[in-house]
C-alpha positions as CSV (number, residue, x, y, z in Angstrom):
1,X,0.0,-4.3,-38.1
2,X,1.0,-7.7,-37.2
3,X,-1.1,-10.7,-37.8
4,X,-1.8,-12.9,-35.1
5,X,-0.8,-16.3,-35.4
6,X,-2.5,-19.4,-36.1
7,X,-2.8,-22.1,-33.2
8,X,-3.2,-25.1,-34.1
9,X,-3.4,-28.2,-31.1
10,X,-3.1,-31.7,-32.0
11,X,-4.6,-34.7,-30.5
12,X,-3.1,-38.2,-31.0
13,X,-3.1,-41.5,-29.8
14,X,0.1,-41.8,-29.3
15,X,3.7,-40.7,-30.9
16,X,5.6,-43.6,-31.5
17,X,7.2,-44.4,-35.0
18,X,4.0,-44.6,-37.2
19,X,2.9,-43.6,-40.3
20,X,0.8,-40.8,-39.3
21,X,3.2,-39.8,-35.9
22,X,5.5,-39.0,-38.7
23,X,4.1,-36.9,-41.0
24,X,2.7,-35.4,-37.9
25,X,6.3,-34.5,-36.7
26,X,7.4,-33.4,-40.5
27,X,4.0,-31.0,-40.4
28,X,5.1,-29.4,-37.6
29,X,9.1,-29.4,-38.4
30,X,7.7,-27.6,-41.7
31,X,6.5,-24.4,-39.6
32,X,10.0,-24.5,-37.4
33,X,10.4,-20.5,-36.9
34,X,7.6,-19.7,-38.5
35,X,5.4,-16.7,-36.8
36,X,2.3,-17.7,-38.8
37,X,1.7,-21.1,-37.1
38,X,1.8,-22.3,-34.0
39,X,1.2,-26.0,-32.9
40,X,1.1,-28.2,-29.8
41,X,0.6,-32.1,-29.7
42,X,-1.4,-33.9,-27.2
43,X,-1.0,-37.4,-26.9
44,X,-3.9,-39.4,-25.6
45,X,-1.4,-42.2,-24.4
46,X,2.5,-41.3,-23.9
47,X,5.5,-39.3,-25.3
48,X,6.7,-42.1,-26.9
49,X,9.7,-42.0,-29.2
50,X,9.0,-38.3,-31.1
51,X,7.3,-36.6,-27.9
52,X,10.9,-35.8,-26.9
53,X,12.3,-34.7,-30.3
54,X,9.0,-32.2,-30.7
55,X,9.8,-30.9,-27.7
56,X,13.7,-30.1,-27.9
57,X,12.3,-28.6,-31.1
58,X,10.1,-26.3,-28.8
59,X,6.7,-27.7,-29.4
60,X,4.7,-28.1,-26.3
61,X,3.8,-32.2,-25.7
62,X,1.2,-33.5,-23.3
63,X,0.8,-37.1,-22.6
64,X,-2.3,-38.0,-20.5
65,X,-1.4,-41.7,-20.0
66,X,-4.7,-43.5,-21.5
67,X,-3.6,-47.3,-21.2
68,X,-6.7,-49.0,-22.9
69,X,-9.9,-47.6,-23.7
70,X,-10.9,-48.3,-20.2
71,X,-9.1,-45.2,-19.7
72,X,-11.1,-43.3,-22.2
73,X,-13.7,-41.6,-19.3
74,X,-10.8,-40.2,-17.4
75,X,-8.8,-39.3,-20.5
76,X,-11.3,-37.2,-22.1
77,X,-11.4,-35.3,-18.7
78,X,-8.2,-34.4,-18.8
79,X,-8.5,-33.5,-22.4
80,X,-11.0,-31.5,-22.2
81,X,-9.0,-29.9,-19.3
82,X,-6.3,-29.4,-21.1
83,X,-8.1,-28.0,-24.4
84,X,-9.7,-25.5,-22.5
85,X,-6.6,-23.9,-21.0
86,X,-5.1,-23.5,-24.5
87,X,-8.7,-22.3,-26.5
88,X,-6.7,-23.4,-30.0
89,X,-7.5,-22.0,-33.2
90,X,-8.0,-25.1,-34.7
91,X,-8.1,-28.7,-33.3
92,X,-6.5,-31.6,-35.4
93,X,-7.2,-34.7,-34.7
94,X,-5.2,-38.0,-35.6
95,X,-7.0,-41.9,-35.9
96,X,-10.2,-42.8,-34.7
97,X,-10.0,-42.6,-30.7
98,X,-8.6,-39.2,-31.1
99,X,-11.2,-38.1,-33.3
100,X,-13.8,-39.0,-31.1
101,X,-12.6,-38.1,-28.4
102,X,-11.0,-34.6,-29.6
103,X,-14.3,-33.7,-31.6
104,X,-16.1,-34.5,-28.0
105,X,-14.7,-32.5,-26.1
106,X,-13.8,-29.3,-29.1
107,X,-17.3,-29.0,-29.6
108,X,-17.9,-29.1,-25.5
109,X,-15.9,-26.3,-25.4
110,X,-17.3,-24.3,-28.4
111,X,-14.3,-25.0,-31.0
112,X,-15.6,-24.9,-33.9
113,X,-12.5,-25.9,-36.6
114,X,-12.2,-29.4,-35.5
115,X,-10.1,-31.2,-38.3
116,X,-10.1,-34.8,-37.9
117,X,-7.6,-37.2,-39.3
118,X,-8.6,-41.0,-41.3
119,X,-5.3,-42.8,-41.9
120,X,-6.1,-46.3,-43.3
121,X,-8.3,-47.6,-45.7
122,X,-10.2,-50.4,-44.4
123,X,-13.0,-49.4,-41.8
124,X,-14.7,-53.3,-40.5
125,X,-11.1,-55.0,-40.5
126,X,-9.5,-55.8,-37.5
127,X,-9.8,-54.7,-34.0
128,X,-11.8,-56.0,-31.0
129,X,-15.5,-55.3,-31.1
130,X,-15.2,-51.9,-29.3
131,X,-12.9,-51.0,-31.4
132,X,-15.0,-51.4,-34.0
133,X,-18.0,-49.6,-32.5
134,X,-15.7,-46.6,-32.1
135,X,-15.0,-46.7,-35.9
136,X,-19.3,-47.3,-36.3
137,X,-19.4,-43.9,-34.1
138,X,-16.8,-42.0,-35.4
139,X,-19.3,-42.8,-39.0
140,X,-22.2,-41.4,-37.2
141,X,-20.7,-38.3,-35.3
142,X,-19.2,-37.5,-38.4
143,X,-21.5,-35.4,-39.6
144,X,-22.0,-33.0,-36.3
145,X,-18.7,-33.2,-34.6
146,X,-15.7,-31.9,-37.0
147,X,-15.5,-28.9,-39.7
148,X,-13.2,-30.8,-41.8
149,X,-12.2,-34.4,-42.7
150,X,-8.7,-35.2,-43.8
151,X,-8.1,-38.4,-45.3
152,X,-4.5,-39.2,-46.6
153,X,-5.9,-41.7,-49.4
154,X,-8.2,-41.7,-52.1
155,X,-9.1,-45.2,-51.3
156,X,-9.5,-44.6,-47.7
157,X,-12.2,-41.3,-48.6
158,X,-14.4,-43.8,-50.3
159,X,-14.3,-46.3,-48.0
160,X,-15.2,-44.6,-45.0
161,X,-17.9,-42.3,-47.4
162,X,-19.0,-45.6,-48.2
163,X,-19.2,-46.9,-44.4
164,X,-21.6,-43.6,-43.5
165,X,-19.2,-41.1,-43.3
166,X,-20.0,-37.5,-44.3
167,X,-18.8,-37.4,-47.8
168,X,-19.1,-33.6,-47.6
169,X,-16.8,-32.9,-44.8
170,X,-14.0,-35.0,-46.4
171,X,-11.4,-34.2,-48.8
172,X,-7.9,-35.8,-49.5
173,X,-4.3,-34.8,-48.3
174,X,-1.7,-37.3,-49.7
175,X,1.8,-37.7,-47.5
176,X,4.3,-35.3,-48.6
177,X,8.1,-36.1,-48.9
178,X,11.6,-34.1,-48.7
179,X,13.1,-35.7,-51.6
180,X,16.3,-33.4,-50.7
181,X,16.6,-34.2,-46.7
182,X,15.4,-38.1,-47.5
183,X,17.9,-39.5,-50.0
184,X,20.2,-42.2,-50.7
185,X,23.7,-42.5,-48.9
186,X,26.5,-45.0,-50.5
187,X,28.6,-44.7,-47.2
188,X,25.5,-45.7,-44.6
189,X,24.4,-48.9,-47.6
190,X,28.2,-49.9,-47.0
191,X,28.6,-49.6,-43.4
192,X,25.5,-51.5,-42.7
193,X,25.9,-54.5,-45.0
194,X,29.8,-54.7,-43.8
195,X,28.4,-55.0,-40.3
196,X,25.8,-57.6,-41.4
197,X,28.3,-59.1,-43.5
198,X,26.4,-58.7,-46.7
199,X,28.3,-58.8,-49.8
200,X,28.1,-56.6,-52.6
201,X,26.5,-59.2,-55.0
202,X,23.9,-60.6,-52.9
203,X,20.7,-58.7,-53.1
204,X,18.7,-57.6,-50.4
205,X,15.2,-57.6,-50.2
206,X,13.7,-54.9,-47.7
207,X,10.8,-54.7,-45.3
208,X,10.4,-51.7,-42.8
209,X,7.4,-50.9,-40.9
210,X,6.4,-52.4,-37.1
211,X,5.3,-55.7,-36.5
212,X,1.3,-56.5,-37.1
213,X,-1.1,-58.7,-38.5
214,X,-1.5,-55.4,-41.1
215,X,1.6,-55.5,-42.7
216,X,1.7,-58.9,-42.9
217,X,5.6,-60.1,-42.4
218,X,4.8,-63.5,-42.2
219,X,3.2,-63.4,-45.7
220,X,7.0,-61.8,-46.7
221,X,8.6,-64.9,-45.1
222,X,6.5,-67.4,-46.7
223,X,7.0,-65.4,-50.1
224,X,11.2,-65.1,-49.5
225,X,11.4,-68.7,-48.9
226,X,9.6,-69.2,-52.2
227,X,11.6,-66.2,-54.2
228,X,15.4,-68.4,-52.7
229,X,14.4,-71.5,-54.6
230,X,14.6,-69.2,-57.8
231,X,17.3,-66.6,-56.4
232,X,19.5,-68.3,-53.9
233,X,21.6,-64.6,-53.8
234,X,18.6,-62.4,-52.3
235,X,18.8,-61.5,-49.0
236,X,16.3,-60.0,-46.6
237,X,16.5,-57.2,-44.4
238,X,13.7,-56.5,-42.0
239,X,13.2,-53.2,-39.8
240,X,10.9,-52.3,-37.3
241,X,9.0,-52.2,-34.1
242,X,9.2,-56.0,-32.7
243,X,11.1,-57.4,-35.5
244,X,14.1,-58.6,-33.4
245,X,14.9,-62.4,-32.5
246,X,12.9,-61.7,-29.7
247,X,10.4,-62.0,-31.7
248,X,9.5,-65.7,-31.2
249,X,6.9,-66.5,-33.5
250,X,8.9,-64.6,-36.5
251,X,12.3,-66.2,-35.7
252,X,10.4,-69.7,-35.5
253,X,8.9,-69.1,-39.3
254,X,12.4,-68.3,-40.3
255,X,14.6,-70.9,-38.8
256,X,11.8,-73.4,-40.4
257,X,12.8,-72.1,-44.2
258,X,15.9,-73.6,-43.8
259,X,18.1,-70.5,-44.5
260,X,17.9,-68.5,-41.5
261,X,21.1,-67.2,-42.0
262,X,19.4,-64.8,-45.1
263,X,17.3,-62.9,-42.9
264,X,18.4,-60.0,-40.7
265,X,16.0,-58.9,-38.2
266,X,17.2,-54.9,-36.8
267,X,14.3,-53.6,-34.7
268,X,13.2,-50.7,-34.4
269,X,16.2,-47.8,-35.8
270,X,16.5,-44.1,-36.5
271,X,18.3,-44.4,-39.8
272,X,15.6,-45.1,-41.6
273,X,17.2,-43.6,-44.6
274,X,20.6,-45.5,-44.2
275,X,18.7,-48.5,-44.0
276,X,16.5,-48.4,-46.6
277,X,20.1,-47.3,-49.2
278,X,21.7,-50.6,-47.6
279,X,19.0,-52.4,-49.3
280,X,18.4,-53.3,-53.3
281,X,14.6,-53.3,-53.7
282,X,12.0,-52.6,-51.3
283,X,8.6,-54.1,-50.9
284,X,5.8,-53.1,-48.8
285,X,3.9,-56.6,-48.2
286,X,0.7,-55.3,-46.3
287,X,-2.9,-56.8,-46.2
288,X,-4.7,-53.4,-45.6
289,X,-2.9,-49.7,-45.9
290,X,-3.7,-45.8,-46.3
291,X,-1.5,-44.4,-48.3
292,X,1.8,-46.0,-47.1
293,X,4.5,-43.6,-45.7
294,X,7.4,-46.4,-45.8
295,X,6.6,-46.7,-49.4
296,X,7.2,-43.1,-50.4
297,X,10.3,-43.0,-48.3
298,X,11.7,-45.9,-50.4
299,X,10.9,-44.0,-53.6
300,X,13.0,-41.1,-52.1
301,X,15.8,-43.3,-51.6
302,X,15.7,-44.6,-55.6
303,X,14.4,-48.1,-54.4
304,X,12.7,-50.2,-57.2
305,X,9.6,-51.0,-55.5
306,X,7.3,-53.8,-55.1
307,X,3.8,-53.3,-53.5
308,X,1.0,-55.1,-52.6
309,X,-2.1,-53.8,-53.9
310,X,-3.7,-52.1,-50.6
311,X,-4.8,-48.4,-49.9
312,X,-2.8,-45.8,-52.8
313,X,-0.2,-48.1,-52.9
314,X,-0.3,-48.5,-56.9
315,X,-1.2,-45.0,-57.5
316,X,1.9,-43.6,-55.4
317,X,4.1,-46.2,-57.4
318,X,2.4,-44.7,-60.7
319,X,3.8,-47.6,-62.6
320,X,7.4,-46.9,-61.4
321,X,7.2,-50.4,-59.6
322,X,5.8,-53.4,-59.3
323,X,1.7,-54.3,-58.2
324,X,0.8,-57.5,-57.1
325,X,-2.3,-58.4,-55.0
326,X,-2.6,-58.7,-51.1
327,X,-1.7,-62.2,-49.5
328,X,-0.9,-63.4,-53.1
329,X,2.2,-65.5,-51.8
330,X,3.4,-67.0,-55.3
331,X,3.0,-63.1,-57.2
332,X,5.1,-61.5,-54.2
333,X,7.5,-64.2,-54.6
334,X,7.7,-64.1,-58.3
335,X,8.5,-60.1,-58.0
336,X,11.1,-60.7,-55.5
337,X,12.7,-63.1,-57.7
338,X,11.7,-61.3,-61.1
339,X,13.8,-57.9,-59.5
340,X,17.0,-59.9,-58.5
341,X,17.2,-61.0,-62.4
342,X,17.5,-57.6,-63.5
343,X,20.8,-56.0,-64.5
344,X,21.7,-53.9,-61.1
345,X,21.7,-50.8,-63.5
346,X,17.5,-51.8,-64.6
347,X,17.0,-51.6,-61.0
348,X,18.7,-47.9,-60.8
349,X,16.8,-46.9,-63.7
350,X,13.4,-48.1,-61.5
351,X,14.7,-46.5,-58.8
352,X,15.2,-43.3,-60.5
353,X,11.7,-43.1,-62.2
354,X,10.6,-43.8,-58.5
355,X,12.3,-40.7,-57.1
356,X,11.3,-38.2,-60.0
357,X,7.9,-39.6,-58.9
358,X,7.8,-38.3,-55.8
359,X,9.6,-35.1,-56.8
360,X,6.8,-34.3,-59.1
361,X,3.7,-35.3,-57.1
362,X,4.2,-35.9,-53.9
363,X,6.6,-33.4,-52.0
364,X,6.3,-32.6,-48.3
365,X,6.1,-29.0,-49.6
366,X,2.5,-29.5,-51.4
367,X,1.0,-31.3,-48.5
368,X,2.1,-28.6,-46.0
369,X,0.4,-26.1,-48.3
370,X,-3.0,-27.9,-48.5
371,X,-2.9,-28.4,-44.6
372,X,-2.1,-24.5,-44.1
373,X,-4.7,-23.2,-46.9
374,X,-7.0,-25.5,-44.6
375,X,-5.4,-23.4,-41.3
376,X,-6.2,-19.9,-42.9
377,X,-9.6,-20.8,-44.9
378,X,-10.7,-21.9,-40.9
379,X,-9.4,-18.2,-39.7
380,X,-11.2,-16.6,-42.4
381,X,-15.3,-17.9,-41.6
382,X,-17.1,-15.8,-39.1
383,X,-16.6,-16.9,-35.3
């Protein structure tokens, strides 16, 4: 007798290159062929850039074109719309505005395995007030609209507990990596720096992740300029959403350091792998963070690592890297400066520790199992 399978929609804001659009896409590349599970992705906003690689995968992708939260009456009508036709199994939902709205319109429609989704670990910071009231009512809902709550940090479970959550719906699911299919490749590190014309002795410092007052890459700048008056060899690579020359403000901070010709800005890229093995050590430089994908990526890679202290950062490093605290200009600096005095083998040995890390406590593998012994324990209660 054959078992039915599992269907599992997903609600999202949106499915550009973030954090949580990415593990979303790995979750669901995980279950490629797999006659057990069955997802779909709806995206509250557009396609964006993985919309169109889900779907040439064969996963079904509907964008209902919310532009602001303005939007949010008509969206949830079409949601709701939309989540009736398909009647999922369970309903996973991604960030604030999709768990409210998703949780809305699930229970609505009598869907009772409503999984929703907390990605960061502030809850006050940031935002416009509405914003911030959605977060307030996501708190209060919490305990009547989803069956499960998925946090992907430690730190972020006990700050939202602590905000009013429902401590008893939530549990943690940490990012999981492909050590084997995210790894280090010599030709792609020499094909990029002979393109940016990077010699083989200078070392490069690395930033990847999109433009925001979150990750904080003028606090990098400030700190690089600092870390060149010691290390006049580093280098500094930066990749991401808006981190071009078109990016006026950034550009204007680093003409102003006097060495503009040390920073390369790429944009937004693909290779995310190729360029994080074109650079030497990687530092994540955020003010507030979950658990931070780019920094687990990096480990893959065999990057010695610096971190500011935000979200799981130092507990995914596990002492395999270096800690300093948030918007602590002179400690970042001093790291960046401190890893260009090592021995290029010292870094290696770092960057290998960083890897075996991952390898033993964070693999893609484990975090797909917790999310599918969610899947089945939800198939198993009583309808």
């Amino acid at each position: 007798m054959t078992t039915a399978p599992i269907h599992i929609t997903h609600v999202i804001v949106g499915l550009d290159v973030g954090g949580a659009e990415r593990f979303l896409h790995r979750l669901i590349e995980a279950h490629r062929g797999s006659p057990v599970f069955r997802h779909r992705v709806i995206s509250l906003t557009s396609k964006g850039v993985l919309g169109p690689r889900l779907e040439a995968s064969g996963i079904a992708v509907t964008a209902l074109g919310m532009r602001s939260l303005r939007d949010a009456p008509r969206t949830y009508v079409r949601l709701e719309r939309q989540l009736r036709a398909q009647r999922p199994d369970v309903l996973q939902c991604w960030m604030y505005y999709a768990d409210l709205l998703g949780g809305l319109a699930g229970r609505r429609l009598g869907i009772r395995h409503i999984l929703w989704g907390i990605r960061n670990s502030h809850f006050e910071a940031g935002g416009t007030r509405l914003k911030r009231a959605v977060r307030r009512t996501c708190a209060i809902a919490s305990r009547h609209l989803p069956w499960r709550i998925v946090c992907v940090a430690d730190s972020a479970l006990e700050v939202h507990a602590g905000a009013g959550y429902d401590r008893s719906r939530m549990e943690v699911i940490h990012n999981g990596y492909d050590p084997e299919a995210f790894t280090y490749s010599k030709p792609a590190r020499n094909a990029l720096r002979a393109e940016l014309g990077i010699a083989p002795e200078e070392v490069v410092v690395g930033s990847l992740g999109r433009y925001s007052a979150a990750k904080d890459q003028h606090g990098f700048v400030r700190a690089a300029q600092a870390a060149l008056q010691r290390r006049p060899e580093l280098r500094f690579l930066m990749v991401g959403r808006e981190l071009s020359h078109e990016n006026q403000a950034l550009s204007r901070q680093i003409a102003a350091t006097g060495h503009p010709e040390r920073f390369f800005l790429l944009g937004e890229r693909s290779d995310v792998a190729g360029c994080l093995s074109a650079m030497d050590v990687f530092c994540l430089h955020s003010r507030t963070e979950g658990f931070p994908n780019v920094l687990g990526e990096a480990m893959c890679v065999g990057l010695p690592c610096i971190a500011t202290d935000v979200g799981d950062a130092a507990r995914l490093l596990g002492g395999t890297g270096r800690v300093v605290p948030a918007d602590d200009t002179a400690a970042l600096a001093q790291s960046m400066a401190g890893m260009a005095e090592l021995d290029e083998s010292e870094r290696r040995a770092m960057g290998r520790e960083a890897r075996r890390r991952i390898a033993e406590h964070f693999t893609l593998a484990h975090s797909v199992g917790r999310f599918e012994s969610l899947y089945r324990t939800a198939m198993s209660r009583p309808s």
